[in-house]
C-alpha positions in Angstrom: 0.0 0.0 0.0 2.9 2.4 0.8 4.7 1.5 -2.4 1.1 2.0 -4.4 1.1 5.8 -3.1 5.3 6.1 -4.1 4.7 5.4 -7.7 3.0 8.7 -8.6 6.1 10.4 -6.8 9.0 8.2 -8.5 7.5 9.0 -11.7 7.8 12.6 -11.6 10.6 14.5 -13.1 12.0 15.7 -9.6 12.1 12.3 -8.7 14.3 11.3 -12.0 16.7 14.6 -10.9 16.8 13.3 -7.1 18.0 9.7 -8.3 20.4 11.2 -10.9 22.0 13.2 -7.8 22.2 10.0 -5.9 24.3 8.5 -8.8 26.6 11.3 -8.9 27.2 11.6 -5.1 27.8 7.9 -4.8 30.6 8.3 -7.8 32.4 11.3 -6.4 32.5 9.8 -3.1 33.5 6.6 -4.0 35.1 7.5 -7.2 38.3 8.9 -5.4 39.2 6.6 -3.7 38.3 3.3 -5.7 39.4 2.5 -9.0 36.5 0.1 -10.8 35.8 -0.9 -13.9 32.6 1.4 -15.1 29.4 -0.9 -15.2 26.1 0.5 -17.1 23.8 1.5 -14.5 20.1 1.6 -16.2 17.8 3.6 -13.7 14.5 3.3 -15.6 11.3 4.9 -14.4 8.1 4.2 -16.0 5.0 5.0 -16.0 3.3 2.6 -18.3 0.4 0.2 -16.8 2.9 -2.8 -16.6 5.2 -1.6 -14.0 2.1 -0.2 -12.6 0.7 -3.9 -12.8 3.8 -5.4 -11.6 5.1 -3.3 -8.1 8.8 -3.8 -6.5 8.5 -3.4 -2.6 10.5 -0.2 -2.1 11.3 1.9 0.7 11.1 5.6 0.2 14.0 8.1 1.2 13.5 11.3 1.4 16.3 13.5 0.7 17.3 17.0 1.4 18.7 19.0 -1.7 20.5 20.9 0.2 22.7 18.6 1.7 23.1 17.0 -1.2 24.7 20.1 -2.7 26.6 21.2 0.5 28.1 17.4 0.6 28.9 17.9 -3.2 30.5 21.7 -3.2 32.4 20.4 0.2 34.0 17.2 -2.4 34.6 19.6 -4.6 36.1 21.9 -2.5 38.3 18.8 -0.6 39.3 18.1 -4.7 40.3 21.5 -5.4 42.6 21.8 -2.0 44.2 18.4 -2.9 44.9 19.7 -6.6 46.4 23.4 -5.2 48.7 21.1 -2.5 49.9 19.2 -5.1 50.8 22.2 -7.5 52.2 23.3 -4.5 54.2 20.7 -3.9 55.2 20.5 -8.0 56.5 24.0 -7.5 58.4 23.7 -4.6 60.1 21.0 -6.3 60.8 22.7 -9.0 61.8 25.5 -7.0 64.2 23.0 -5.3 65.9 22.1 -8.7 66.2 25.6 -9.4 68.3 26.1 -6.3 70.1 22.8 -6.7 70.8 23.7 -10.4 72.3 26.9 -9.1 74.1 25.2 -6.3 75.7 23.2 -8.9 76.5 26.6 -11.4 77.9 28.2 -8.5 80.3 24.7 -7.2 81.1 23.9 -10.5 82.4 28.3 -10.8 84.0 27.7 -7.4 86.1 24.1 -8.4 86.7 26.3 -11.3 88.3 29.2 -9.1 89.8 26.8 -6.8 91.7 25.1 -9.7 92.8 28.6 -11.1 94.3 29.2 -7.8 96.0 26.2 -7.3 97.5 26.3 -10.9 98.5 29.6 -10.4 99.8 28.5 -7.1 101.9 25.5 -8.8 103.3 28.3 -10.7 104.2 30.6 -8.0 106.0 27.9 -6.4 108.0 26.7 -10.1 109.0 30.4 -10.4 110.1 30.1 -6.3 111.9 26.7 -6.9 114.0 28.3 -9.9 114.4 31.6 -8.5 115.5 29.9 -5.2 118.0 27.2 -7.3 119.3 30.7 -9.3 120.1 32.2 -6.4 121.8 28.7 -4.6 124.0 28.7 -8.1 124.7 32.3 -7.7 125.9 32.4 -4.3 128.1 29.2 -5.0 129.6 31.1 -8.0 130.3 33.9 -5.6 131.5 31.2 -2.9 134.3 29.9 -5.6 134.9 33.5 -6.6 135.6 34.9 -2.7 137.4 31.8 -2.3 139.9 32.3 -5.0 140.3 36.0 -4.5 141.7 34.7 -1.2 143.8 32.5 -2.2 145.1 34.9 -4.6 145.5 37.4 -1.6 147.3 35.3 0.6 149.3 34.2 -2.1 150.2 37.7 -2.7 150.7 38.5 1.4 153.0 35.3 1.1 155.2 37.2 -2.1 155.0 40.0 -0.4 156.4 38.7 2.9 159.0 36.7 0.7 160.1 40.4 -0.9 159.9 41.8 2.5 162.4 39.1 3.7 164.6 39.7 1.3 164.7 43.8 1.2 165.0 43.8 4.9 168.4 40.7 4.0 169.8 43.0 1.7 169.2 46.1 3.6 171.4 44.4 6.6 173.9 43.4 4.1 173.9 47.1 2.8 174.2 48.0 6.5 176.7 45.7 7.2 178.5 46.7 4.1 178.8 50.2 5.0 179.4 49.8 8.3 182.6 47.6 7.1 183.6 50.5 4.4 183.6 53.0 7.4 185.3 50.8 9.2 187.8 50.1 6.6 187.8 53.9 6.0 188.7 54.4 9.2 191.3 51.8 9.0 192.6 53.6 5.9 192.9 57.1 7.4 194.3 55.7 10.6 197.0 53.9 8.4 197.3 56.6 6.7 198.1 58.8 9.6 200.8 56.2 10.5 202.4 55.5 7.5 202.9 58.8 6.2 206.7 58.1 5.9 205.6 54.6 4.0 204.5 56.3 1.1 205.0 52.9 -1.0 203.2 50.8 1.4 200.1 53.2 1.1 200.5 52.9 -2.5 200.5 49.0 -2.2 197.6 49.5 0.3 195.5 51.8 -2.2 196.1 49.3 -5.1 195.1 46.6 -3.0 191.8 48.5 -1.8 191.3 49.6 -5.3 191.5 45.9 -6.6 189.0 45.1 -3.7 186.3 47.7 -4.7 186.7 46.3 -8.4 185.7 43.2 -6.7 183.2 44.6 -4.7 181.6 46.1 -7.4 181.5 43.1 -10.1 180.3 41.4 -7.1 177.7 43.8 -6.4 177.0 44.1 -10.4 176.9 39.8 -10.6 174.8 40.0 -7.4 172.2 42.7 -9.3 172.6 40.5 -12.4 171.0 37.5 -10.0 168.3 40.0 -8.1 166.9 40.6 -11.9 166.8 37.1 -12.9 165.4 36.1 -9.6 162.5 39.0 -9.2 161.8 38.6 -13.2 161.6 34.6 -12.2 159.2 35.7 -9.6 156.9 38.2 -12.2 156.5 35.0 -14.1 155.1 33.0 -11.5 152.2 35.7 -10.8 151.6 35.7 -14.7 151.5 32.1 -14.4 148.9 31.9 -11.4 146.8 34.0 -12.3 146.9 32.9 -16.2 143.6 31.2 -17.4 144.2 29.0 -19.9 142.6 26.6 -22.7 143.9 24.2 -25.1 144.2 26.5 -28.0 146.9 28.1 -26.6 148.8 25.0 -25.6 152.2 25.3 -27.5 151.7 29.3 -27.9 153.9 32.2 -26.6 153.3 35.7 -26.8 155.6 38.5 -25.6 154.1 41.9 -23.3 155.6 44.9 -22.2 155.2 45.3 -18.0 155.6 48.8 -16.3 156.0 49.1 -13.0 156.0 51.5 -10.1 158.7 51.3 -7.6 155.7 49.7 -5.4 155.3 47.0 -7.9 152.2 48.6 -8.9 151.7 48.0 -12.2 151.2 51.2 -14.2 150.5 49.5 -17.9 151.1 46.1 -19.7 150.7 46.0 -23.3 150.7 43.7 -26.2 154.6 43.0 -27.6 154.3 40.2 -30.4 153.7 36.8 -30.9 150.0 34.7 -30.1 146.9 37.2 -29.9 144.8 35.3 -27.7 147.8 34.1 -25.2 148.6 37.7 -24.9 145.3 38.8 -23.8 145.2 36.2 -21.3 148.5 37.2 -19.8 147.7 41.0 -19.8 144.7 39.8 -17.8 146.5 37.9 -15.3 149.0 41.3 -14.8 145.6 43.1 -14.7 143.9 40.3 -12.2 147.3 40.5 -9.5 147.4 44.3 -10.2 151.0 44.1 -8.0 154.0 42.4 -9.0 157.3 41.4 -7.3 160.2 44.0 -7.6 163.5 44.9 -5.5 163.6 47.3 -3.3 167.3 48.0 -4.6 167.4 50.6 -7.1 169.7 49.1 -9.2 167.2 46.2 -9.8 164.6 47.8 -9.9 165.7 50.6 -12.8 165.8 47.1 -14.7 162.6 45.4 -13.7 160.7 49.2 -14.1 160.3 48.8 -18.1 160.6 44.6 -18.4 159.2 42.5 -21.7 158.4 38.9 -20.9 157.4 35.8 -23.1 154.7 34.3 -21.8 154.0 30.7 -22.5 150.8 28.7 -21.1 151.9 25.9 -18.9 149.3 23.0 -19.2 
């Protein structure tokens, strides 16, 4: 009897709208969440005489449009928030890859920088390396340098003490020589004195002394004679040392001209004759011990003062 007094109501058109509602609430709610296969759903409301002649026992609902619609806009609404979260979330991950992205730009700029740096560093320290093994070579050059000049100084004290040995020997046997001719003077005069009436025996004695100086002075010019050889012996051994030599002047001689001041400074050297190159390398070893050997006796000396000397390389 209820379901008689339904039928007039199911059959409207408000009733066809309230059903299709149904349908669409029952697939947005459950449509979300579940993943089906679609079936045909065949909602069929008739009116004719033989559905009329044949009644279903249905219960009726009665539902409010309103909630309906509220429930519907409130899906919606839960559906839009979920889409806006997840664009959210797209864009902060794309923000994200932005930033990493730029992370990466700016490490890769910085290995970049750092490996500028280091090469340039590298460099620095080749440039330090050589400038440092420049300097090592330089200061051993100067080492061998300071080391010869020294040895070429004391050599030169050593000559000089030699020629000071021998000016202040022959300056005592110049003392002791004249010390003997006063003496012997003396000894003359005194004779003299006494043998004035021995006029033949003074003229023996004067012979005798005359003889004597003759001696004396061939002695004195042998011993001058010997002082040259010996100082000009000693001029060639300061050429010699300080002579740098190479084989293309093995078997070569030149000749120079020496002047010297009664210091033994020398005041000019200057080529002579003979080998070009073997004279250049002796007037630079006169140059190089700037002070040579010479006598303190004049006699010597006037003869070592203006000397010309063959040099030949000793190997």
């Amino acid at each position: 009897m209820k379901f008689d007094k339904l039928k007039p109501a199911l059959s409207t058109p408000l009733a066809k709208s309230l059903a299709l509602h149904v349908a669409i609430l029952l697939l947005l709610v459950f449509g979300a969440n579940i993943s089906f296969k679609p079936k045909t759903l065949e909602l069929s409301v008739s009116t004719d005489q033989t559905a009329q002649a044949n009644p279903a026992p249905v219960e009726a609902v009665a539902i409010d449009r309103r909630l309906l619609e509220q429930r519907v806009a409130e899906i919606q609404q839960n559906r839009d928030a979920a889409r806006k979260a997840e664009e959210e979330r797209i864009a902060a991950l794309e923000r994200r890859a932005q930033q990493a992205e730029r992370n990466r730009a700016a490490e890769e700029q910085r290995l970049k920088r750092v490996a500028e740096e280091k090469r340039q560093a590298d460099a620095a320290a080749r440039q330090s390396r050589a400038a440092a093994a420049e300097a090592q070579k330089l200061q051993q050059a100067e080492t061998a340098r300071a080391k010869q000049a020294e040895d070429a100084r004391k050599a030169r004290e050593q000559e000089q003490q030699k020629a000071e040995t021998a000016a202040k020997a022959a300056e005592e046997r110049r003392r002791q020589a004249a010390e003997a001719e006063a003496k012997e003077q003396a000894e003359r005069e005194r004779r003299a004195r006494e043998a004035r009436e021995q006029a033949e025996r003074e003229r023996q004695l004067q012979e005798q002394m005359a003889r004597e100086a003759e001696s004396r002075r061939q002695a004195r010019a042998q011993q001058a004679v010997t002082e040259v050889q010996r100082y000009t012996a000693m001029i060639r051994d300061a050429i010699q040392r300080n002579l740098l030599v190479d084989e293309n002047m093995r078997g070569k001689t030149a000749r120079i001209n020496i002047r010297l001041a009664s210091s033994g400074f020398v005041t000019d050297v200057r080529y002579v004759s003979g080998d070009r190159q073997v004279a250049e390398a002796a007037i630079r070893a006169v140059n190089r011990a700037g002070t040579l050997p010479v006598s303190p006796d004049p006699d010597v000396y006037n003869q070592l003062k203006d000397i010309t000397l063959t040099v030949a390389p000793e190997f």
